[in-house]
HTML snippet that shows the backbone in 3Dmol.js (N, CA, C, O; Angstrom):
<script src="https://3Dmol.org/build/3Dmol-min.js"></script>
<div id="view" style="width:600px;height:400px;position:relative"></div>
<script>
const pdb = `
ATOM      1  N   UNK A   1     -31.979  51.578 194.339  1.00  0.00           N
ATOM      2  CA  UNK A   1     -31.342  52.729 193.756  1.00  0.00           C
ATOM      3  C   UNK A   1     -32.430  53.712 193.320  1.00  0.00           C
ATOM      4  O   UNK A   1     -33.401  53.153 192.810  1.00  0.00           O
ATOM      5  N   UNK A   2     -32.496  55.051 193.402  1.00  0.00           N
ATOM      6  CA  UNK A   2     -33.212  55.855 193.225  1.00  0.00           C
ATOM      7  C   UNK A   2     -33.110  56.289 191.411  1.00  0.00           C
ATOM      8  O   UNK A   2     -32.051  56.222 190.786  1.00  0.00           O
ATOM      9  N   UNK A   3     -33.956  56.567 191.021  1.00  0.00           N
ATOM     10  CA  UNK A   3     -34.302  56.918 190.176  1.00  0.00           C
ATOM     11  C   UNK A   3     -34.133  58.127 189.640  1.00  0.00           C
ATOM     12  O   UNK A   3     -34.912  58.868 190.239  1.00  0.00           O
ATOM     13  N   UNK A   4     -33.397  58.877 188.645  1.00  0.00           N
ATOM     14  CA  UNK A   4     -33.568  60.033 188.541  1.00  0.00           C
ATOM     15  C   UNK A   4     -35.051  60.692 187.812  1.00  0.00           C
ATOM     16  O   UNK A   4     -35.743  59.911 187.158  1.00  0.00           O
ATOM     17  N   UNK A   5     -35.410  61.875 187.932  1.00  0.00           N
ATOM     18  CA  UNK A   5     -36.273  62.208 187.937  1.00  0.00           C
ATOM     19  C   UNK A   5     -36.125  63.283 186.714  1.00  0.00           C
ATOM     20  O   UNK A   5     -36.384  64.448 187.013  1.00  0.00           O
ATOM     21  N   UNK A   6     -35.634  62.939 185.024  1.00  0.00           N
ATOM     22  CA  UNK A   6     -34.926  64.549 184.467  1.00  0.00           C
ATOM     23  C   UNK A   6     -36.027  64.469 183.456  1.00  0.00           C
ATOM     24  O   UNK A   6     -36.527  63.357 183.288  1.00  0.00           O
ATOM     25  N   UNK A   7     -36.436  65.379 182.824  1.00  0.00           N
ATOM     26  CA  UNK A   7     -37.688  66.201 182.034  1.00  0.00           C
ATOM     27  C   UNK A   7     -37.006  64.900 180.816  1.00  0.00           C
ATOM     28  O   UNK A   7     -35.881  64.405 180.880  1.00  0.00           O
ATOM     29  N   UNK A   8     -38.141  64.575 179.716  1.00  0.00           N
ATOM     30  CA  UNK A   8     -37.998  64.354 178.735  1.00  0.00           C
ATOM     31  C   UNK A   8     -37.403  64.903 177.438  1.00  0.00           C
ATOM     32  O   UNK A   8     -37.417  66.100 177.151  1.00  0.00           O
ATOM     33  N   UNK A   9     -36.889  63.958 176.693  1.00  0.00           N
ATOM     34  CA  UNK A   9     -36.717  65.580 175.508  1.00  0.00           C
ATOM     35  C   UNK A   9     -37.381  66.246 174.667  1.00  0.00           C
ATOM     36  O   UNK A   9     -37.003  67.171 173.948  1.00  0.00           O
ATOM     37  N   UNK A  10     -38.763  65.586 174.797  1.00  0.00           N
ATOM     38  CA  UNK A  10     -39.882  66.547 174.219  1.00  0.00           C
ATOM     39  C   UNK A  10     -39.773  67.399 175.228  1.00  0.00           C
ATOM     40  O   UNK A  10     -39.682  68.531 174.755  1.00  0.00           O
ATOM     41  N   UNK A  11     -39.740  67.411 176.304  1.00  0.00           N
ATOM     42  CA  UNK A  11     -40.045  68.377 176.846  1.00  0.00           C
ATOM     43  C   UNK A  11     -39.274  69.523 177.021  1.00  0.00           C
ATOM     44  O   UNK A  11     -39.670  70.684 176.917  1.00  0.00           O
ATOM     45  N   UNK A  12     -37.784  69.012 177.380  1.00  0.00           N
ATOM     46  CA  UNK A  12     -36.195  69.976 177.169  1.00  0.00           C
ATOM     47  C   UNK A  12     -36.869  70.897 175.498  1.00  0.00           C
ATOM     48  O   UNK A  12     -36.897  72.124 175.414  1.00  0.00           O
ATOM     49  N   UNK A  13     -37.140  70.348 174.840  1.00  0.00           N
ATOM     50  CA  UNK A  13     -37.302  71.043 173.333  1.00  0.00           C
ATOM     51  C   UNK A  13     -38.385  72.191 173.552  1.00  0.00           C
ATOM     52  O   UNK A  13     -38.429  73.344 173.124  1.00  0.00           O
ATOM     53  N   UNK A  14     -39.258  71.449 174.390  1.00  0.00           N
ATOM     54  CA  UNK A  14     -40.682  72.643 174.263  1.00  0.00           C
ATOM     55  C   UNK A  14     -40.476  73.712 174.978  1.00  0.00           C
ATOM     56  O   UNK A  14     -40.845  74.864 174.749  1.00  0.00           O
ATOM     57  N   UNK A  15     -39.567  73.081 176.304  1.00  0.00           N
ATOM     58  CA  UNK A  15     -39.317  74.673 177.355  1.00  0.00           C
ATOM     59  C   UNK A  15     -38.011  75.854 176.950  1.00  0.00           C
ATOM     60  O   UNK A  15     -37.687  76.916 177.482  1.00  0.00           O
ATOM     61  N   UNK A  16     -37.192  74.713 175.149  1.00  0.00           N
ATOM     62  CA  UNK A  16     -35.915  75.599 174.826  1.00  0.00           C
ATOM     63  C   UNK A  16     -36.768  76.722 173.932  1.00  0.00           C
ATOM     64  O   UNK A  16     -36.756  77.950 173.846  1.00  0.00           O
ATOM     65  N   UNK A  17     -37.400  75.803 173.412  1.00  0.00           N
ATOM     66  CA  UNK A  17     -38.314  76.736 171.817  1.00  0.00           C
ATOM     67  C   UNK A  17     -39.478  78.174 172.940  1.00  0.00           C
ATOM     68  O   UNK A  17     -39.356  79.374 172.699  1.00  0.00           O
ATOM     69  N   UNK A  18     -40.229  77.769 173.786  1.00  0.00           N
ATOM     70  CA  UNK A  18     -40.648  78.819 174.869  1.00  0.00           C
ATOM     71  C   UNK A  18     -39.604  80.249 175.107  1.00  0.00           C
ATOM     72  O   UNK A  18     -39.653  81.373 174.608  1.00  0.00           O
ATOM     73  N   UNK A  19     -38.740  79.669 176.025  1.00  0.00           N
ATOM     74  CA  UNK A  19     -37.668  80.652 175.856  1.00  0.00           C
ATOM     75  C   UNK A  19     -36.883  81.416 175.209  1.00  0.00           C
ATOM     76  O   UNK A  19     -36.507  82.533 175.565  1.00  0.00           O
ATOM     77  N   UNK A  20     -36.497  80.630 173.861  1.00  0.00           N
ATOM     78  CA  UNK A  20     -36.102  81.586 172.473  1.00  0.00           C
ATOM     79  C   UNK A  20     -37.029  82.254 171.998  1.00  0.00           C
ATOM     80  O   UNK A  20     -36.551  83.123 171.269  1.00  0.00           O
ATOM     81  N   UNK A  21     -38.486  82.312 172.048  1.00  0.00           N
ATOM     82  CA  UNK A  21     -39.196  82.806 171.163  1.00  0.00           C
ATOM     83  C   UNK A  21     -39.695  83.958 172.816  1.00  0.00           C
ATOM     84  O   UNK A  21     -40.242  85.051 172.663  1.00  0.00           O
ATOM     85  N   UNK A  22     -39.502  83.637 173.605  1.00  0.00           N
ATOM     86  CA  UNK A  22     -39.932  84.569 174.811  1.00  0.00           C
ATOM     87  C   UNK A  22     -38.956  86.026 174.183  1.00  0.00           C
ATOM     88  O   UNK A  22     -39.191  87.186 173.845  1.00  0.00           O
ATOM     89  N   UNK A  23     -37.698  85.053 174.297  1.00  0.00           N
ATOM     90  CA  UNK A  23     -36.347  86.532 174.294  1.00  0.00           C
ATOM     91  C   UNK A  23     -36.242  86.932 173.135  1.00  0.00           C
ATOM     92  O   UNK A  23     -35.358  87.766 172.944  1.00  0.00           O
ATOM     93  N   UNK A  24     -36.954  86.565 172.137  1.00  0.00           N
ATOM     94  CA  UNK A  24     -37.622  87.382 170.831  1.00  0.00           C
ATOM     95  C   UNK A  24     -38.397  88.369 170.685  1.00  0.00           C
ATOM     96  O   UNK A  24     -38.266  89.439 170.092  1.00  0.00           O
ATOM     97  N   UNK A  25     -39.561  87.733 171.524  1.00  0.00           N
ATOM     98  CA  UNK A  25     -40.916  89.137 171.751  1.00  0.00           C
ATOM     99  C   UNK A  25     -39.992  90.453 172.815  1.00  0.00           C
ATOM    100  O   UNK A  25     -39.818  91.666 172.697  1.00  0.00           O
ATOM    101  N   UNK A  26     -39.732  89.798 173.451  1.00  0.00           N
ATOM    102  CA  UNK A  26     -39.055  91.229 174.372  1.00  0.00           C
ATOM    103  C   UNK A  26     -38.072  92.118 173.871  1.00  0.00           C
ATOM    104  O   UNK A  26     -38.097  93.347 173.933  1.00  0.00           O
ATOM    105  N   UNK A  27     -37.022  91.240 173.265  1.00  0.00           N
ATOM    106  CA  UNK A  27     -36.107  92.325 171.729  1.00  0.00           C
ATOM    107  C   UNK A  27     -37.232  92.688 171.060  1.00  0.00           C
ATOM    108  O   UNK A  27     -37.594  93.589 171.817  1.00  0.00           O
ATOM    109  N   UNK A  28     -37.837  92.665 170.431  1.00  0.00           N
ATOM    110  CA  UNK A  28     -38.945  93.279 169.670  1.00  0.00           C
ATOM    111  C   UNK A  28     -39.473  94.385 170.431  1.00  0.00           C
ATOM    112  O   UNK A  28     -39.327  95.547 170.052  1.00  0.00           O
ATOM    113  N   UNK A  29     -40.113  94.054 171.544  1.00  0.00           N
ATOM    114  CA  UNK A  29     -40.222  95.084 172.094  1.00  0.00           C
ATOM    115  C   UNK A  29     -39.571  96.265 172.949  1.00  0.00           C
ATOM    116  O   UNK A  29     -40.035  97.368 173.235  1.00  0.00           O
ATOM    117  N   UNK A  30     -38.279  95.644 173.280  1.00  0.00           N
ATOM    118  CA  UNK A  30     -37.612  96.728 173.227  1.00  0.00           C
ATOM    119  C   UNK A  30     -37.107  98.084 172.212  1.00  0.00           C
ATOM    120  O   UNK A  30     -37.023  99.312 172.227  1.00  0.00           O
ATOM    121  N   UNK A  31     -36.807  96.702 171.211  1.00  0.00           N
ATOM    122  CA  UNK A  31     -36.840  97.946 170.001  1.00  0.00           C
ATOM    123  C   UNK A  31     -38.037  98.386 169.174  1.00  0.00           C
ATOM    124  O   UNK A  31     -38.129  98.567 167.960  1.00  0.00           O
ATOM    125  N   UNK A  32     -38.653  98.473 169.847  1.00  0.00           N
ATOM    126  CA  UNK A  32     -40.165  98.659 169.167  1.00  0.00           C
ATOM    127  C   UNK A  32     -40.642  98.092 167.699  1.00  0.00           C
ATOM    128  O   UNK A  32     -41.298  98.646 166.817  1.00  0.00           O
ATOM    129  N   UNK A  33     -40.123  96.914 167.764  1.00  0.00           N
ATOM    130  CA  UNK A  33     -40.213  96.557 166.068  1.00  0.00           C
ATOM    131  C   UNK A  33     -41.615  95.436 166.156  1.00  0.00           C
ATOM    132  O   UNK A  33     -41.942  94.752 167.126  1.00  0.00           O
ATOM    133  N   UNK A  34     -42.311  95.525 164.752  1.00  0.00           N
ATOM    134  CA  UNK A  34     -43.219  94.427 164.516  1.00  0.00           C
ATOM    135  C   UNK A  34     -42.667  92.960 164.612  1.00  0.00           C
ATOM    136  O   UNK A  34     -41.560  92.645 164.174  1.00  0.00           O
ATOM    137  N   UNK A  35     -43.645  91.980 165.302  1.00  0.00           N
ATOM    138  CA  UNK A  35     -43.311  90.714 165.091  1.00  0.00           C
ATOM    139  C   UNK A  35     -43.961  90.130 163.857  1.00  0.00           C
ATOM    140  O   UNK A  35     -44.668  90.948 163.269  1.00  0.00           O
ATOM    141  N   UNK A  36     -43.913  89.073 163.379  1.00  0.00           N
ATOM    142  CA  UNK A  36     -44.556  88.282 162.183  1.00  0.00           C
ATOM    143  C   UNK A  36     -44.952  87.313 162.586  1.00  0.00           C
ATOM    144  O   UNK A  36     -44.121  86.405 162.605  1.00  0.00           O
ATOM    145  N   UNK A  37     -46.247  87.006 163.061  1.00  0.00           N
ATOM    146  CA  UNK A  37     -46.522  85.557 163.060  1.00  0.00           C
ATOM    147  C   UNK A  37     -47.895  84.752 162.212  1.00  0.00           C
ATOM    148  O   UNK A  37     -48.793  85.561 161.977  1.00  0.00           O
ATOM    149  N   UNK A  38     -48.070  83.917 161.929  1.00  0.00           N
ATOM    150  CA  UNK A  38     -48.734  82.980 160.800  1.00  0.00           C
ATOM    151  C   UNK A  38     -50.367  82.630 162.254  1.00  0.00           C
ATOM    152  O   UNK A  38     -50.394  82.177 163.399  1.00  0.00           O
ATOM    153  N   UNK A  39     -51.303  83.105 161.391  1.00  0.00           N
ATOM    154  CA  UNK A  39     -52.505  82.769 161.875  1.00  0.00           C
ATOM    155  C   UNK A  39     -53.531  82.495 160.775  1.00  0.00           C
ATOM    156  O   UNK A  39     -53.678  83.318 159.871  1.00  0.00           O
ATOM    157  N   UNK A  40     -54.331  81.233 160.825  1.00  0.00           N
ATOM    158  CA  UNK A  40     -55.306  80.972 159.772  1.00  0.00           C
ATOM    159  C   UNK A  40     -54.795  80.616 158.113  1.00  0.00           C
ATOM    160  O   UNK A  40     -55.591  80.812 157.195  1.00  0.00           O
ATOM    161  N   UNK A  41     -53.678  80.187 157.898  1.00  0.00           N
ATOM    162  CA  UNK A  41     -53.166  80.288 156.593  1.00  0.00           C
ATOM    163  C   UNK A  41     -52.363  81.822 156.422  1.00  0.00           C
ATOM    164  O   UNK A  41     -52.133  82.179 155.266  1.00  0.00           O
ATOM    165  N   UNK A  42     -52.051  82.487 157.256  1.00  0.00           N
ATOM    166  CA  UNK A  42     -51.699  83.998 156.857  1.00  0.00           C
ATOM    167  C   UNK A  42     -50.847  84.017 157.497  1.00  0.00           C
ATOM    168  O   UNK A  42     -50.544  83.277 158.432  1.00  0.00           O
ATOM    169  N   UNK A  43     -50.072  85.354 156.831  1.00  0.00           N
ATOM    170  CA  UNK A  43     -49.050  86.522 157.734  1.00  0.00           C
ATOM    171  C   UNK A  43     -49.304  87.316 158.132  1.00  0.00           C
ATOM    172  O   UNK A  43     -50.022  88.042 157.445  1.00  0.00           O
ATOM    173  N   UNK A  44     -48.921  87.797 159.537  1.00  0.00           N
ATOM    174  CA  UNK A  44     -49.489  88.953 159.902  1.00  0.00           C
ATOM    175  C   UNK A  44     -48.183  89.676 160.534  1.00  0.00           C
ATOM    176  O   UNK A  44     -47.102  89.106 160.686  1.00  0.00           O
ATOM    177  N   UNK A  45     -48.429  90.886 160.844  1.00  0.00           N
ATOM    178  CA  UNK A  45     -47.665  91.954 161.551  1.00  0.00           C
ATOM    179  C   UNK A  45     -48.366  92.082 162.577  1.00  0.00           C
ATOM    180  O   UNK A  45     -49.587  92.208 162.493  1.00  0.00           O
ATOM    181  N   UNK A  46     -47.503  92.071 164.114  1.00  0.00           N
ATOM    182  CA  UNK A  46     -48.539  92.641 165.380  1.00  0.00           C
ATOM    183  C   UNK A  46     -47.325  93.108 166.051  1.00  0.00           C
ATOM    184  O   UNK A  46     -46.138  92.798 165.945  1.00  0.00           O
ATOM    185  N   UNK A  47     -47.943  93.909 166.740  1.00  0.00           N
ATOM    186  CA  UNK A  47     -46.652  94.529 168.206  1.00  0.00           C
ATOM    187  C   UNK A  47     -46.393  93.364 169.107  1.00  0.00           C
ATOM    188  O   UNK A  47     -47.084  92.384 169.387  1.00  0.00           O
ATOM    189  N   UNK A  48     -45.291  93.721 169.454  1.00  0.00           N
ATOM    190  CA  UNK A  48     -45.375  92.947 170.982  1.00  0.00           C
ATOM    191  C   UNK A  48     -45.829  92.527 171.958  1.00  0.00           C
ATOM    192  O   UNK A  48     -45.706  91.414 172.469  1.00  0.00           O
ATOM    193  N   UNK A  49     -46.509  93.601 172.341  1.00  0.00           N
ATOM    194  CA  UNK A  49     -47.758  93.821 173.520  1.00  0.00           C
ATOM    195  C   UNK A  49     -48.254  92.919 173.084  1.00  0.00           C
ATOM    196  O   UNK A  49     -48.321  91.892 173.760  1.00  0.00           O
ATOM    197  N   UNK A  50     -48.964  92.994 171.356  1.00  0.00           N
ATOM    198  CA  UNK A  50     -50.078  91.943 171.110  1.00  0.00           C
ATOM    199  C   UNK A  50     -49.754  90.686 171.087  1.00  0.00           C
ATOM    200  O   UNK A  50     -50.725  89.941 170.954  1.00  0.00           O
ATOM    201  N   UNK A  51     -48.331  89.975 171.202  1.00  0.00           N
ATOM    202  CA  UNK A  51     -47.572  88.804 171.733  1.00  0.00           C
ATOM    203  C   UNK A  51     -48.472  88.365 172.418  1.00  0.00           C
ATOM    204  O   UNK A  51     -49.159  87.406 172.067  1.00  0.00           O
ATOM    205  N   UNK A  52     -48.663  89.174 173.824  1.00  0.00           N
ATOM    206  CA  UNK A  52     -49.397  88.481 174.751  1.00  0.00           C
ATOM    207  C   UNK A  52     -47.977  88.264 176.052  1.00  0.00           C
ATOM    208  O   UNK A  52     -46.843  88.703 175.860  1.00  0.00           O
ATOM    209  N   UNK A  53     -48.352  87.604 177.150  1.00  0.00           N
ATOM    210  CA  UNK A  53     -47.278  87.116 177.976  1.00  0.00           C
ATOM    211  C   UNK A  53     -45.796  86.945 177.786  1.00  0.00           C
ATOM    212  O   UNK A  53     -44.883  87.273 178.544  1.00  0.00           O
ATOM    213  N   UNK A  54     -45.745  86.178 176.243  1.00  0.00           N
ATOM    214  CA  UNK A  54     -44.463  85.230 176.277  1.00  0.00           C
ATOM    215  C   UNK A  54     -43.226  86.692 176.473  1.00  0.00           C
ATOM    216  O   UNK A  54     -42.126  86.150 176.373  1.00  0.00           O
ATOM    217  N   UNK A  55     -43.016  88.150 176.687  1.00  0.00           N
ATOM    218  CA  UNK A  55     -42.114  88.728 177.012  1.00  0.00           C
ATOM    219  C   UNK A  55     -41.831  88.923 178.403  1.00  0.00           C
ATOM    220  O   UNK A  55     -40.746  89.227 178.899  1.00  0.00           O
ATOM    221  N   UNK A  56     -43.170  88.667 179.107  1.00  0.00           N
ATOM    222  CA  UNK A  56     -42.922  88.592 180.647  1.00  0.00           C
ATOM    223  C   UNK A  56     -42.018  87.573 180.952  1.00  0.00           C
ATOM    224  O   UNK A  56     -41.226  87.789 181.870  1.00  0.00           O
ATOM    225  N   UNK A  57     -41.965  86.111 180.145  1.00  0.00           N
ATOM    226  CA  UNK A  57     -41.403  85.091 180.818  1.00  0.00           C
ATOM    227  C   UNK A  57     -39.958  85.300 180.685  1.00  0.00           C
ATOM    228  O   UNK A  57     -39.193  84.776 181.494  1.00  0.00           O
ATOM    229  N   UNK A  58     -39.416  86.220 179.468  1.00  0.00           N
ATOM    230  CA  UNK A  58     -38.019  86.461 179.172  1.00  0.00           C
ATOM    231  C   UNK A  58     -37.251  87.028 180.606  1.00  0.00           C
ATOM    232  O   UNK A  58     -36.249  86.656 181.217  1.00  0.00           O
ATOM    233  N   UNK A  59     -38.290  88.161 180.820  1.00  0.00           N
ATOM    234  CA  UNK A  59     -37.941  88.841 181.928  1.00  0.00           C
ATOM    235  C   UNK A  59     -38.008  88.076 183.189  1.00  0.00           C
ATOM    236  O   UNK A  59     -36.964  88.383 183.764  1.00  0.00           O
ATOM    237  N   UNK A  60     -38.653  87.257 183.930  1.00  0.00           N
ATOM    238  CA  UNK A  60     -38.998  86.523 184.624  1.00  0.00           C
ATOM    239  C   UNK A  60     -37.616  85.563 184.899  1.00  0.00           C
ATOM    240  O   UNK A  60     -37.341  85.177 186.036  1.00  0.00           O
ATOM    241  N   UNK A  61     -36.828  85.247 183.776  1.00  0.00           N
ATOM    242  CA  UNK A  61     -35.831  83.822 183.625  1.00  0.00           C
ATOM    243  C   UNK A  61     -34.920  85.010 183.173  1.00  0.00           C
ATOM    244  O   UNK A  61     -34.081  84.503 182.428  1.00  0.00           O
ATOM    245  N   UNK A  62     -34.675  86.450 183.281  1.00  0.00           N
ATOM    246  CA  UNK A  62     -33.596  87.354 183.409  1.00  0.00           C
ATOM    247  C   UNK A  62     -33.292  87.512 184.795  1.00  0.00           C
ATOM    248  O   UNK A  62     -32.119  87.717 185.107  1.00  0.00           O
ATOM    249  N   UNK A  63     -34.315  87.436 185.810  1.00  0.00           N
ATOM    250  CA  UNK A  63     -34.488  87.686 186.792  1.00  0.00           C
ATOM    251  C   UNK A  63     -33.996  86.781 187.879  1.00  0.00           C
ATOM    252  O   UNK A  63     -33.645  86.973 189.043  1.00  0.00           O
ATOM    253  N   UNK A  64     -34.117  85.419 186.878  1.00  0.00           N
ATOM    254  CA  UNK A  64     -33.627  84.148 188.568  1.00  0.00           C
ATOM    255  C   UNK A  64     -32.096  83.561 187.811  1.00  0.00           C
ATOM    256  O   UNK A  64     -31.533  82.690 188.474  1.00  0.00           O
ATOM    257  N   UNK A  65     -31.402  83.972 186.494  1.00  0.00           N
ATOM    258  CA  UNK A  65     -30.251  84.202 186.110  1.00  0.00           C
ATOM    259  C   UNK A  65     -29.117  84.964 187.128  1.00  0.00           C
ATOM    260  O   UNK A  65     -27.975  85.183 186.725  1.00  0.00           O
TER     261      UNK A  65
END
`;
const viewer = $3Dmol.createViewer("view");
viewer.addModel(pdb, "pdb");
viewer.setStyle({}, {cartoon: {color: "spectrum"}});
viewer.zoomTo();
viewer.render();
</script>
């Protein structure tokens, strides 16, 4: 009998939390609003852009939807 082959649920968790926080940065940047994220013990304010990637991937998984 063959084996199925299905992602773990660490892993289901890591690729759900990726994606919610993808289609976060891209609302943000659509509406041009600051994000908040925690670096070094701190809070900070940055744009979107300064996200980095994770809004491409929103768009990317809008795209094969």
């Amino acid at each position: 009998m063959k084996k199925l082959n299905r992602p773990s649920l660490t892993q289901m968790a890591v690729e759900a939390m990726t994606d919610a926080v993808a289609k976060v940065v891209e609302d943000h940047r659509r509406r041009g609003r600051p994000l908040a994220v925690w670096r070094n013990g701190r809070a900070y304010w940055i744009t979107a852009e300064q996200a980095g990637g994770l809004s491409e991937r929103a768009r990317h998984d809008k795209t094969e939807n």
